[in-house]
N, C-alpha and C positions, 0 to 999 in steps of 0.2 A: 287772564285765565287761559291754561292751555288748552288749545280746540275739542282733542281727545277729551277732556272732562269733561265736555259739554256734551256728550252722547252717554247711554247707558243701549247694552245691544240685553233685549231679551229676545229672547226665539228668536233670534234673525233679524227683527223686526229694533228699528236704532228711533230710542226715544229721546228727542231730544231736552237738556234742563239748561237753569241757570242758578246761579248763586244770586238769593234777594233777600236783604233784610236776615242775615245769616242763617237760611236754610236753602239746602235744596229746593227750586220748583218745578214740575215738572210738565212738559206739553200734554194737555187733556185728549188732544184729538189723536195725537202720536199712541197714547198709551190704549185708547179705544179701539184703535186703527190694532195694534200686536192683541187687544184681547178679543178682539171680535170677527165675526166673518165679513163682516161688513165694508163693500167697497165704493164706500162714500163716508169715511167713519166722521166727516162733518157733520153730515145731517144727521149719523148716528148720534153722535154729540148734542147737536142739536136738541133733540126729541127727549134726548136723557136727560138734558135740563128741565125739560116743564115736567119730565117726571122727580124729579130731585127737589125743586121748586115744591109741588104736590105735597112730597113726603115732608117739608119743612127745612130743606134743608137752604140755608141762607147764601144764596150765589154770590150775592156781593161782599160776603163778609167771607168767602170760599175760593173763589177764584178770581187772580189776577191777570190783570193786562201783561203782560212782557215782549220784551223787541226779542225775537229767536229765529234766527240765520235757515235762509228757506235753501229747496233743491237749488232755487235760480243765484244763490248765491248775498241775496238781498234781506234783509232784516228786518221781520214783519211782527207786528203786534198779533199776539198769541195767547190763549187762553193756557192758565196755568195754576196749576195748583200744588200745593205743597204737600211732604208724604201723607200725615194727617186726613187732608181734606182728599187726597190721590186715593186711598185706602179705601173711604167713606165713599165713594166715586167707585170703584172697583166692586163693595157692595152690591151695586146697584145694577151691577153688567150682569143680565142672563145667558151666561154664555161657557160654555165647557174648560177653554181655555183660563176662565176667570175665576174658576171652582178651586184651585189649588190654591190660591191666594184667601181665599173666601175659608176654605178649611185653617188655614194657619193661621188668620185672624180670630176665629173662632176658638183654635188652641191658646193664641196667647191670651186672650178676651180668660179663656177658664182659669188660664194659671193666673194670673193678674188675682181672679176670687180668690182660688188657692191659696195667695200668700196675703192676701187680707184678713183672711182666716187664722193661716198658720205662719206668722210672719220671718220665722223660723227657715220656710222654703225658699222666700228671696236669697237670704245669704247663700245658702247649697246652690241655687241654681247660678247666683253672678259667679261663685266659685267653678263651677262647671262651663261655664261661657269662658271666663281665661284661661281654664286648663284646655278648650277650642282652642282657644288663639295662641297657644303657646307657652305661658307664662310658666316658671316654677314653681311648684309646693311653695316654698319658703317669702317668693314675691306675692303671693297669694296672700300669704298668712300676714303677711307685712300689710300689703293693702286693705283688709279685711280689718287688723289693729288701727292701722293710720283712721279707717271712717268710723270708727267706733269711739277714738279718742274724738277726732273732730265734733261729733254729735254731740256727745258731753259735756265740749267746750261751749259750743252754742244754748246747749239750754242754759249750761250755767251764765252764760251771756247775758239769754233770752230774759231767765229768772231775777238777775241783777238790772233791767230796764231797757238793755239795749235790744232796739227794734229796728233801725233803717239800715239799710244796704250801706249807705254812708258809714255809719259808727262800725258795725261789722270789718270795713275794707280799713277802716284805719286802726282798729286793733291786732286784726290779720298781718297786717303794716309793718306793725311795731315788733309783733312776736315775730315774725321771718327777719327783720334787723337786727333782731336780739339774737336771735341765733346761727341766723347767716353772715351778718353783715351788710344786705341788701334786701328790699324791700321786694314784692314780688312785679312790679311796674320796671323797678330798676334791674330786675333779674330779665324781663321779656327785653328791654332796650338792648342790654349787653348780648345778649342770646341772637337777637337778631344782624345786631351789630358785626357780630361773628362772623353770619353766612353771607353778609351782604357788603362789611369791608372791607 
């Protein structure tokens, strides 16, 4: 991993992560350390565990051990958690700086009801997050058909008996052979093959 990924800078304040079990995790005391006033954000940590503990929330099944590269240069086991459990952790912070993160959790928390409600709003809104990022009308529209067709394939799957991730990736398998010529395993090889021989 390149060392730049291994930081994320908010407010000035450089928290450091790592790649575990393919997600981000992130240093608990780094991130209490940029949301608090606190200058000993250990014990801050500390204390906000037996308060998290209190609330129910399960430390051990919440936050991991990880080796993450200190001021001195040296690689120390570090409390970490993942965005998820980071968030749910951030909850928890009474602190000013933590209030904006705390409000747009809150936002997404409403929209999340929103489109359970009116499932209608997910589509508008992923549609509006790639016209964010970039994307054209027409790549839109395309991606929007592609998960509409995929959906239908799977129940019709789903309805026909097929249920394991197994049976799924070998039908998936066969349809991208049939159309491509290569399997999507054989398509990651080649692809990588490219940038690396």
């Amino acid at each position: 991993m390149n060392p730049k990924d291994a930081l994320v800078v908010f407010q000035g304040a450089k928290i450091r992560r790592t790649w575990h079990d393919d997600k981000w995790y992130f240093s608990v005391v780094d991130t209490v350390g940029a949301l608090t006033d606190s200058s000993i954000p250990r014990r801050y940590w500390s204390d906000l565990k037996n308060n998290l503990g209190e609330e129910g929330f399960e430390l051990y099944d919440n936050i991991v051990q990880l080796k993450l590269l200190s001021s001195d240069g040296k690689n120390y086991n570090t409390d970490c958690a993942n965005t998820e459990s980071m968030f749910r952790i951030i909850q928890s912070i009474p602190s000013k700086k933590a209030e904006p993160f705390k409000r747009w959790l809150a936002k997404v928390g409403y929209d999340r009801v929103q489109e359970i409600e009116d499932p209608e709003l997910a589509q508008k809104r992923m549609k509006e997050i790639y016209k964010l990022k970039g994307y054209s009308n027409e790549w839109i529209e395309k991606r929007t058909r592609g998960i509409a067709i995929r959906d239908e394939l799977t129940d019709e799957w789903h309805e026909r008996g097929i249920s394991s991730q197994r049976e799924y990736s070998i039908l998936t398998a066969e349809i991208s052979r049939a159309t491509f010529g290569l399997t999507p395993g054989e398509y990651k090889k080649g692809s990588s093959c490219v940038s690396s021989c």
